[in-house]
PyMOL Python script that loads the backbone (N, CA, C, O; Angstrom):
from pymol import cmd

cmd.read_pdbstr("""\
ATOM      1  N   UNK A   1      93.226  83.156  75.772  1.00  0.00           N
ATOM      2  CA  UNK A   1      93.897  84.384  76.124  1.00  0.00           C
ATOM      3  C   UNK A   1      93.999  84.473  77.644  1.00  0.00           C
ATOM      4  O   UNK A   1      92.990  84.399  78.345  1.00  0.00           O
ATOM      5  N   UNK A   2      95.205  84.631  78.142  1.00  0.00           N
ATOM      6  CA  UNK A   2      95.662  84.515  79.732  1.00  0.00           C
ATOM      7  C   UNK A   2      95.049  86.340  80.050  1.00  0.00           C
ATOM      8  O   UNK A   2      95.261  87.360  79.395  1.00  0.00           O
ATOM      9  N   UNK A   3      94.232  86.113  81.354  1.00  0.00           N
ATOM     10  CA  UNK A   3      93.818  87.399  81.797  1.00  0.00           C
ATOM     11  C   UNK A   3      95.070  88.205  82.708  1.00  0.00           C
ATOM     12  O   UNK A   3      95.670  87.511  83.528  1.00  0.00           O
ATOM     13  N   UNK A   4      95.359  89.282  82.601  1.00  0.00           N
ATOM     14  CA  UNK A   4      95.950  90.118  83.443  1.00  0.00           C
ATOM     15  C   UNK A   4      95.040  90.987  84.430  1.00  0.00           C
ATOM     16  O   UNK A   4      93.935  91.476  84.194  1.00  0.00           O
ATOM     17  N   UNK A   5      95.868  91.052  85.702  1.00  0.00           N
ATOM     18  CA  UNK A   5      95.097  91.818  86.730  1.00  0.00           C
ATOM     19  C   UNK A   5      96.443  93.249  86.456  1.00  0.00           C
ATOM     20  O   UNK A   5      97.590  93.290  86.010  1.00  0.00           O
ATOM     21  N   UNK A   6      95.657  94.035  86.907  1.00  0.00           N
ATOM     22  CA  UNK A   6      96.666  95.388  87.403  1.00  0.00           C
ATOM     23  C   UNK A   6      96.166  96.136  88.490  1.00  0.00           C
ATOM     24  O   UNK A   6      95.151  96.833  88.495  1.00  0.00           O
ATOM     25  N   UNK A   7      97.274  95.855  89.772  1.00  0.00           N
ATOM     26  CA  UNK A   7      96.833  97.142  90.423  1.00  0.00           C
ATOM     27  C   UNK A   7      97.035  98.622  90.205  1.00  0.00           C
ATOM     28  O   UNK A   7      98.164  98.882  89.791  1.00  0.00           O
ATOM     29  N   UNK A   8      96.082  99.867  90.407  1.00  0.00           N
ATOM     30  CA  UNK A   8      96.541 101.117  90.629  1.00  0.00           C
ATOM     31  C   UNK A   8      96.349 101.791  91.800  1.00  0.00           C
ATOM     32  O   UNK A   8      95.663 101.224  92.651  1.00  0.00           O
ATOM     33  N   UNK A   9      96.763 102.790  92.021  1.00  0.00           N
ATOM     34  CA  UNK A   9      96.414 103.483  93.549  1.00  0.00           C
ATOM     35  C   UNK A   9      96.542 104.635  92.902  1.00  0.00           C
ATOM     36  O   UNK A   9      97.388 104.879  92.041  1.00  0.00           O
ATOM     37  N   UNK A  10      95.259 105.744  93.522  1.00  0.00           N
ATOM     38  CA  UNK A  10      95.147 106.774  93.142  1.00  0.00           C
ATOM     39  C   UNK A  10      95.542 107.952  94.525  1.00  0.00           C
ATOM     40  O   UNK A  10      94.787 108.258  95.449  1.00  0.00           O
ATOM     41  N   UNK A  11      96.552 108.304  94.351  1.00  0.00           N
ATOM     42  CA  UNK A  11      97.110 108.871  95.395  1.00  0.00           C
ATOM     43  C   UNK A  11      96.498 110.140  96.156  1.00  0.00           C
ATOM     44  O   UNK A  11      96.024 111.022  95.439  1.00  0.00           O
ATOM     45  N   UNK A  12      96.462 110.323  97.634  1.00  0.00           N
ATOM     46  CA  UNK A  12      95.866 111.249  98.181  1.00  0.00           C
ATOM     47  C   UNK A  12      95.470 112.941  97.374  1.00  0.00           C
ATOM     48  O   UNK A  12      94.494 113.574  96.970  1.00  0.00           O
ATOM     49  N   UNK A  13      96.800 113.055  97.485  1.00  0.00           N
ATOM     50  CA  UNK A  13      96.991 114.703  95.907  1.00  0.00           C
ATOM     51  C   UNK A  13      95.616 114.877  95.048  1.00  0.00           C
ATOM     52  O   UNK A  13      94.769 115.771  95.058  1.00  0.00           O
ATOM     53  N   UNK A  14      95.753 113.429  94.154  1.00  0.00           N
ATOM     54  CA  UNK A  14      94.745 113.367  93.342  1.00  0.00           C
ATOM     55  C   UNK A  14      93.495 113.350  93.529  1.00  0.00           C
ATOM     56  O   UNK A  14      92.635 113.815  92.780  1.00  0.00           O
ATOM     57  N   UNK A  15      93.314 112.668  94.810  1.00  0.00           N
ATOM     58  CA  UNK A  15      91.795 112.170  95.607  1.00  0.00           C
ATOM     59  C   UNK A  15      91.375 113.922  96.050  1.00  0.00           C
ATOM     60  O   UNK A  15      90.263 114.361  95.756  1.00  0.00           O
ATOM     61  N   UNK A  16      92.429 114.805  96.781  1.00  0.00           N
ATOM     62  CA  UNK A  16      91.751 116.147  97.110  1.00  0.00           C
ATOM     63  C   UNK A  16      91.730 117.023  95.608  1.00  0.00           C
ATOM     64  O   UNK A  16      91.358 118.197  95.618  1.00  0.00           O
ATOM     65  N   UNK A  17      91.987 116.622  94.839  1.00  0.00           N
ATOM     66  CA  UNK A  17      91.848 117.435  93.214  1.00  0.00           C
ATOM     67  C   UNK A  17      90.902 117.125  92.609  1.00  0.00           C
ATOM     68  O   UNK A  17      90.655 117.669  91.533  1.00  0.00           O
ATOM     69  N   UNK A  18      89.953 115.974  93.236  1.00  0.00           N
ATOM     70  CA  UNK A  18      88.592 115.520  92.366  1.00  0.00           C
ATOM     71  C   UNK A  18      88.838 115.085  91.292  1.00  0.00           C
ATOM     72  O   UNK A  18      88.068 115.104  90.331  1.00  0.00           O
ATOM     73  N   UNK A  19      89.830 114.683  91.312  1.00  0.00           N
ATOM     74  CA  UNK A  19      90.545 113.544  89.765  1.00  0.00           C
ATOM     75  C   UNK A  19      90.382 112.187  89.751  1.00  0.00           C
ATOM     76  O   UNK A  19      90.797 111.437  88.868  1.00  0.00           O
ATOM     77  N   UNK A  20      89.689 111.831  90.875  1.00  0.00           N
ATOM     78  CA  UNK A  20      89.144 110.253  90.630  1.00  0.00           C
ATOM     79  C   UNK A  20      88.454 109.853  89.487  1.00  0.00           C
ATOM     80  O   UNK A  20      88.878 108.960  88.754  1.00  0.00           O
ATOM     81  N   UNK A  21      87.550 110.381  89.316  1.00  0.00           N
ATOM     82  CA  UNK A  21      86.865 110.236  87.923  1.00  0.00           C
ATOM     83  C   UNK A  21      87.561 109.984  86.729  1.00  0.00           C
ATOM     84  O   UNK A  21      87.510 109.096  85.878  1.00  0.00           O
ATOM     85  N   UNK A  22      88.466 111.373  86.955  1.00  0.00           N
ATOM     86  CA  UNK A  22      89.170 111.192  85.711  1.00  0.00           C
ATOM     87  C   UNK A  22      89.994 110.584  84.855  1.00  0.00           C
ATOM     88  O   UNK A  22      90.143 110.485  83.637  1.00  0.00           O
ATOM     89  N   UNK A  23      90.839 109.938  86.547  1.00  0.00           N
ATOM     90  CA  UNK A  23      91.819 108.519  86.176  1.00  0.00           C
ATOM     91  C   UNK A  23      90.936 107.605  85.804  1.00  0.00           C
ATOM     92  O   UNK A  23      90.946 107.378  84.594  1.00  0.00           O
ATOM     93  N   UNK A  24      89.903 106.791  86.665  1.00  0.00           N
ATOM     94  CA  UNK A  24      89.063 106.015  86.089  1.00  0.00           C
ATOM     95  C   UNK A  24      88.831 106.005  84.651  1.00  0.00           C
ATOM     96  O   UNK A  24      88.548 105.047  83.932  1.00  0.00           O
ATOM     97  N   UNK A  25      88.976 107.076  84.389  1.00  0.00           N
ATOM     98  CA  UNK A  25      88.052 107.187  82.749  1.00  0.00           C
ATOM     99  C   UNK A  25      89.614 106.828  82.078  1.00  0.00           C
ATOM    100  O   UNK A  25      89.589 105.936  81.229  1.00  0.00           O
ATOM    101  N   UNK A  26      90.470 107.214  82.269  1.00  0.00           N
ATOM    102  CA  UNK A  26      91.596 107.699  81.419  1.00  0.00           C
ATOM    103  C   UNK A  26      92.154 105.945  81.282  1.00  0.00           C
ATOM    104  O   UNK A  26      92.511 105.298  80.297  1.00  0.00           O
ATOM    105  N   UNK A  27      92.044 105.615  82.590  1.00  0.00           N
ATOM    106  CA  UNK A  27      92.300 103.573  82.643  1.00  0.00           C
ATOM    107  C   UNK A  27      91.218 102.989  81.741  1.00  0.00           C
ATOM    108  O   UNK A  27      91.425 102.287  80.751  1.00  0.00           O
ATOM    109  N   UNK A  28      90.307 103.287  82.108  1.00  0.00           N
ATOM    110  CA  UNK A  28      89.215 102.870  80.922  1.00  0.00           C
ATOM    111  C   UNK A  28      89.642 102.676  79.305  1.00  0.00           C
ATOM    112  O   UNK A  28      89.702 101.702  78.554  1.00  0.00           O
ATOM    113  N   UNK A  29      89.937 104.267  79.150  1.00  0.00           N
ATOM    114  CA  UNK A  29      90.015 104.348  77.741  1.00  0.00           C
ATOM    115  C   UNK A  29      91.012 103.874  77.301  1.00  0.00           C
ATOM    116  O   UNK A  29      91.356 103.750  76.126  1.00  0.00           O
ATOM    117  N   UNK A  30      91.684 103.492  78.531  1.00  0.00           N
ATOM    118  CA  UNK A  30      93.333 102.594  77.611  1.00  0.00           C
ATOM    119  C   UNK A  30      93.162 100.925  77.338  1.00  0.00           C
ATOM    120  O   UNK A  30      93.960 100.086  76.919  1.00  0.00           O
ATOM    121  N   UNK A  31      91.424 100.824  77.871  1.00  0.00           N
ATOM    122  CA  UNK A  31      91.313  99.667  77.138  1.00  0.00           C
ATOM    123  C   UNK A  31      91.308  98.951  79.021  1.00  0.00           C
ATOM    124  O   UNK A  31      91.043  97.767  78.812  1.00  0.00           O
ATOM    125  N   UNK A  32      91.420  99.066  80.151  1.00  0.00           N
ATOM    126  CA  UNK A  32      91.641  98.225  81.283  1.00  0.00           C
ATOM    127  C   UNK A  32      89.796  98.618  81.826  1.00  0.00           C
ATOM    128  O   UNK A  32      89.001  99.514  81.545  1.00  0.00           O
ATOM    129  N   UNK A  33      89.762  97.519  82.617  1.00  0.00           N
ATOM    130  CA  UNK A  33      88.447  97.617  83.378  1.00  0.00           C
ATOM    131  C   UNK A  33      88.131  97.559  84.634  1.00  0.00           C
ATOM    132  O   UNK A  33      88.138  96.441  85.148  1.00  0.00           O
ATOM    133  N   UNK A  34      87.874  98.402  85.231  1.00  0.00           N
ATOM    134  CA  UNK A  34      87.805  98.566  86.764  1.00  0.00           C
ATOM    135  C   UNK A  34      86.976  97.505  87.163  1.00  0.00           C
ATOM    136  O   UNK A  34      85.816  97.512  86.752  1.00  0.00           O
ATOM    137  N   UNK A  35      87.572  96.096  88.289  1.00  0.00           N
ATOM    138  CA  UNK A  35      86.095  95.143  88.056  1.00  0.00           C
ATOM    139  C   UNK A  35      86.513  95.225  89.975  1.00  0.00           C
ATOM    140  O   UNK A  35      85.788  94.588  90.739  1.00  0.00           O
ATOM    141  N   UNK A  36      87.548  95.944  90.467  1.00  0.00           N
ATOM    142  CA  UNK A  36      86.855  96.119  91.735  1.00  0.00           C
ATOM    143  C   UNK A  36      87.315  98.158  92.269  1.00  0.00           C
ATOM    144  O   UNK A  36      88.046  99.005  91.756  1.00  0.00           O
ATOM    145  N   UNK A  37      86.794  98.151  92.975  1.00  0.00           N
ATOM    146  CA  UNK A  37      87.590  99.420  94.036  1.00  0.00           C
ATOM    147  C   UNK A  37      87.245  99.410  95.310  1.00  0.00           C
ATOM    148  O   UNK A  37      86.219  98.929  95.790  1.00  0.00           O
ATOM    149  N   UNK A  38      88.056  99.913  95.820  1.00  0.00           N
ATOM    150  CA  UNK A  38      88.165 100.370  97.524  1.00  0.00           C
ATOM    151  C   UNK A  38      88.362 101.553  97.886  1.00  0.00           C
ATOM    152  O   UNK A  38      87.994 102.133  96.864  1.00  0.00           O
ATOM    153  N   UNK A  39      88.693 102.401  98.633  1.00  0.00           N
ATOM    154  CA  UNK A  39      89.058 103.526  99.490  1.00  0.00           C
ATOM    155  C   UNK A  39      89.340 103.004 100.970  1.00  0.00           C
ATOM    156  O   UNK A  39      88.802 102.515 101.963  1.00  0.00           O
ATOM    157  N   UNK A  40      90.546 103.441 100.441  1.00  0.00           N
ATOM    158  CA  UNK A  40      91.441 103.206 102.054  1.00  0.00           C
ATOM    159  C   UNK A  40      92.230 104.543 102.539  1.00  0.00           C
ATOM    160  O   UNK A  40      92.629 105.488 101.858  1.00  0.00           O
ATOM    161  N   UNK A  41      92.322 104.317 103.920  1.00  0.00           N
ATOM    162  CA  UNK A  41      93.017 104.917 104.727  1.00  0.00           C
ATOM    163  C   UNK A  41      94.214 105.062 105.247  1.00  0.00           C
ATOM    164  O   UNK A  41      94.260 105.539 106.381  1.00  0.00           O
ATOM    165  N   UNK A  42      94.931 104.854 104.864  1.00  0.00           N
ATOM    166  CA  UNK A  42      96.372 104.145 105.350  1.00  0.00           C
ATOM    167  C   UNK A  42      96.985 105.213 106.691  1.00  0.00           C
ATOM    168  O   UNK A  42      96.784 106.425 106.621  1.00  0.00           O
ATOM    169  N   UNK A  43      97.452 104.832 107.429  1.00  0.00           N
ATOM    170  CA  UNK A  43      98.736 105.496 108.055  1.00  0.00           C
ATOM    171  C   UNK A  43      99.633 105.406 107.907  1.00  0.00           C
ATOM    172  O   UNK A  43      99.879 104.442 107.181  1.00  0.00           O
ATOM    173  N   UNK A  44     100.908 106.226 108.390  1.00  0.00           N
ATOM    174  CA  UNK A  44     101.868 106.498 107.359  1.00  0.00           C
ATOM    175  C   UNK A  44     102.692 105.438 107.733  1.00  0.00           C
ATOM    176  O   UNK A  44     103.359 105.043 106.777  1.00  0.00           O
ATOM    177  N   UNK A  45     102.939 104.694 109.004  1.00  0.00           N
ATOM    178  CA  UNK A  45     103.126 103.624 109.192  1.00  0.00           C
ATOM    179  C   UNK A  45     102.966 102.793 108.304  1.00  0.00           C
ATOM    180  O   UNK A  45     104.032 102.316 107.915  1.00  0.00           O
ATOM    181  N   UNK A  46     101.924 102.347 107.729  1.00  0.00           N
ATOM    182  CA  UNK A  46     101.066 101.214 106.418  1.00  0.00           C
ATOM    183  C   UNK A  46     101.618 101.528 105.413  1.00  0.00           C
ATOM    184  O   UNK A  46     102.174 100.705 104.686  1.00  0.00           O
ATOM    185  N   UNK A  47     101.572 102.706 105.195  1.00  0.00           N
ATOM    186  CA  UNK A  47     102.289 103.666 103.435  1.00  0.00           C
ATOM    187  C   UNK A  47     103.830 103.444 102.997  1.00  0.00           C
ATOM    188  O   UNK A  47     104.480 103.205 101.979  1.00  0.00           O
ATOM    189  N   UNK A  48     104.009 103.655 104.310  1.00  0.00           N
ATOM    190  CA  UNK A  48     105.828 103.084 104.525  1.00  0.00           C
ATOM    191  C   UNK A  48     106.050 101.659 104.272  1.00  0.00           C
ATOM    192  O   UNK A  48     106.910 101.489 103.407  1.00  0.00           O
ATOM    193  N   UNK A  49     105.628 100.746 104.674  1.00  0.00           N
ATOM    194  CA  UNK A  49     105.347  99.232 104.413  1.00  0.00           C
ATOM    195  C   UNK A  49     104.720  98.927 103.032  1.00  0.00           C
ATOM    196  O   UNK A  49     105.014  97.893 102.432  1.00  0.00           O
ATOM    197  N   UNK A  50     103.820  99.874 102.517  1.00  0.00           N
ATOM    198  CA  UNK A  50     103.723  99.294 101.024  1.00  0.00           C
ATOM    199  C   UNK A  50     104.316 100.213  99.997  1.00  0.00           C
ATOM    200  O   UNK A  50     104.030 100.392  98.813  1.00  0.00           O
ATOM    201  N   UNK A  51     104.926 100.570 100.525  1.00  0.00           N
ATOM    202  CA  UNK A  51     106.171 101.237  99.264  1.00  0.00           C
ATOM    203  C   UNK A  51     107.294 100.885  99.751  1.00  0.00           C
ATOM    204  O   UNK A  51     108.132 101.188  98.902  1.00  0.00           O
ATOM    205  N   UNK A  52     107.740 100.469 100.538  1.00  0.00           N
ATOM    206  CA  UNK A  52     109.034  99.451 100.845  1.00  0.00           C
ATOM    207  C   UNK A  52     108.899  98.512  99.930  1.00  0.00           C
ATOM    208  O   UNK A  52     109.590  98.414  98.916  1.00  0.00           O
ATOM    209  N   UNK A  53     107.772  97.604 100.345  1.00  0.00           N
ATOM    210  CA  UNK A  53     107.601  96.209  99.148  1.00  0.00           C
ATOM    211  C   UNK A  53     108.311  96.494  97.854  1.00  0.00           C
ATOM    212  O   UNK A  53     109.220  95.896  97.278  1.00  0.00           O
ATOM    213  N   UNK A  54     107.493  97.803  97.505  1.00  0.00           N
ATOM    214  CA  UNK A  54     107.632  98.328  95.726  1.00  0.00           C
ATOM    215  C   UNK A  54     108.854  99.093  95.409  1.00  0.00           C
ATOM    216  O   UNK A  54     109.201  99.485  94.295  1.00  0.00           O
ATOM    217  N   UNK A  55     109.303  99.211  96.245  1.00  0.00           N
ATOM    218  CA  UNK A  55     110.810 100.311  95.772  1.00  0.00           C
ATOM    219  C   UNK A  55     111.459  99.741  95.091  1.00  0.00           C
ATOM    220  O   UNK A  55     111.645  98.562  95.392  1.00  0.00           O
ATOM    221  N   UNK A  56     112.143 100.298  93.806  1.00  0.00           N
ATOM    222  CA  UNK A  56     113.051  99.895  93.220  1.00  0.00           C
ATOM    223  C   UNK A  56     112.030  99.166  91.783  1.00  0.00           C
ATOM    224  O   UNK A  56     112.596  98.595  90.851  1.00  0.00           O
TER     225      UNK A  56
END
""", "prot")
cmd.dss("prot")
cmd.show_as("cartoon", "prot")
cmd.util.cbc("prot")
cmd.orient("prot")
């Protein structure tokens, strides 16, 4: 069985709503496994550059 990675990003909004947890759990229960995390900082400079990549 070929492994899949998935990234997610849990967006600022959510991070000041104390909903981290909750996504975690909610990815969980769909069966995915958190095997790393980070917290980053971005500037909006950086934010702009990684949603350019992804647009569309």
């Amino acid at each position: 069985m070929a492994i899949e990675r998935t990234f997610s990003m849990i967006k600022p909004d959510a991070t000041r709503r104390n909903l981290t947890g909750a996504i975690t759990k909610m990815l969980e229960d769909a069966g995915l496994r958190v095997v790393a995390s980070r917290r980053v900082w971005m500037s909006r400079r950086e934010a702009e550059g990684f949603y350019a990549v992804h647009k569309d």
